[in-house]
C-alpha positions, -999 to +999 in steps of 0.1 A: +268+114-094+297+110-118+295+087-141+318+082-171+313+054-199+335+040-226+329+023-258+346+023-295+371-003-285+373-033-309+400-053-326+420-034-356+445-041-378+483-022-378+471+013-393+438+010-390+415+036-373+392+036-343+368+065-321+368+060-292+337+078-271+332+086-234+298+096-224+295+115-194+264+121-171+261+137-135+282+166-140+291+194-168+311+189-189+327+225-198+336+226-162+357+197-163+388+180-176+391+149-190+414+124-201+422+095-218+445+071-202+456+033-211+469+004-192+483-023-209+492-059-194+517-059-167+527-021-178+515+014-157+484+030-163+497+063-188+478+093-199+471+095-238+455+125-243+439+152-218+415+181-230+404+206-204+372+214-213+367+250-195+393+263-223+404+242-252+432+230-243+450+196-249+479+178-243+493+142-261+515+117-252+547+118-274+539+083-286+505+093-299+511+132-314+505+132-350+478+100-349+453+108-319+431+135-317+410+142-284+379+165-288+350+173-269+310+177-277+299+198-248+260+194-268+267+155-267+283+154-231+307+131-249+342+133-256+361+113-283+397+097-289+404+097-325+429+070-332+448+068-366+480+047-378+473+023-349+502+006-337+507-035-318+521-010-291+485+009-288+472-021-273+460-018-237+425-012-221+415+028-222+400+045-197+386+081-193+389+100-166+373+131-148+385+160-129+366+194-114+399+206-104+418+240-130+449+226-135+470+245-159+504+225-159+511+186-161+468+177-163+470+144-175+483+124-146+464+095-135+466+104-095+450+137-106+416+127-118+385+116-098+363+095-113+367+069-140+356+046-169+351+008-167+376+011-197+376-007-232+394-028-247+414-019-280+438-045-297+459-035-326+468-071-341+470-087-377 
């Protein structure tokens, strides 16, 4: 069973810093992709960051290039969200995501994954 858990969330100030962590179980996690997604207040859920596990490769929203860094410990079953020069506009509840499936164009679309997060909340506030 799939099972996908979030934590690192937390309150930050504008240009602060935060890790986020998604710990997965029930499946392995080289086979996989995974992504980052967020969903903020009365706004569509968006994909932040995907890595595909089964070769290295990642993909960023433009909003987020140059400040978040996904990665991936295969040993840990875990993979992270480094967030840097955090924004008000970062603020929304992130979610990771899970997918079996080798997709090798446009992999970090919500409808694509399987199995999610309970999310976590991050707020970017002074």
């Amino acid at each position: 069973q799939v099972q996908l858990v979030e934590s690192g969330g937390g309150l930050v100030q504008p240009g602060g810093s935060l890790r986020l962590s998604c710990a997965a179980s029930g499946f392995t996690l080289d086979h996989y992709i995974i992504g980052w997604f967020r969903q903020a207040p009365g706004k569509q859920r968006e994909g932040v960051s995907c890595i595909r596990n089964f070769d290295g490769d990642t993909v960023y929203a433009d909003s987020v290039k140059g400040r978040f860094t996904v990665s991936s410990d295969n040993a840990k079953d875990t993979v992270y969200l480094q967030m840097t020069s955090l924004k008000p506009e970062d603020t929304a509840v992130y979610y990771c995501a899970a997918t079996p499936r080798r997709i090798y164009s446009n992999y970090c679309l919500a409808y694509t994954y399987d199995d999610w997060g309970q999310g976590t909340q991050v707020t970017v506030a002074s």
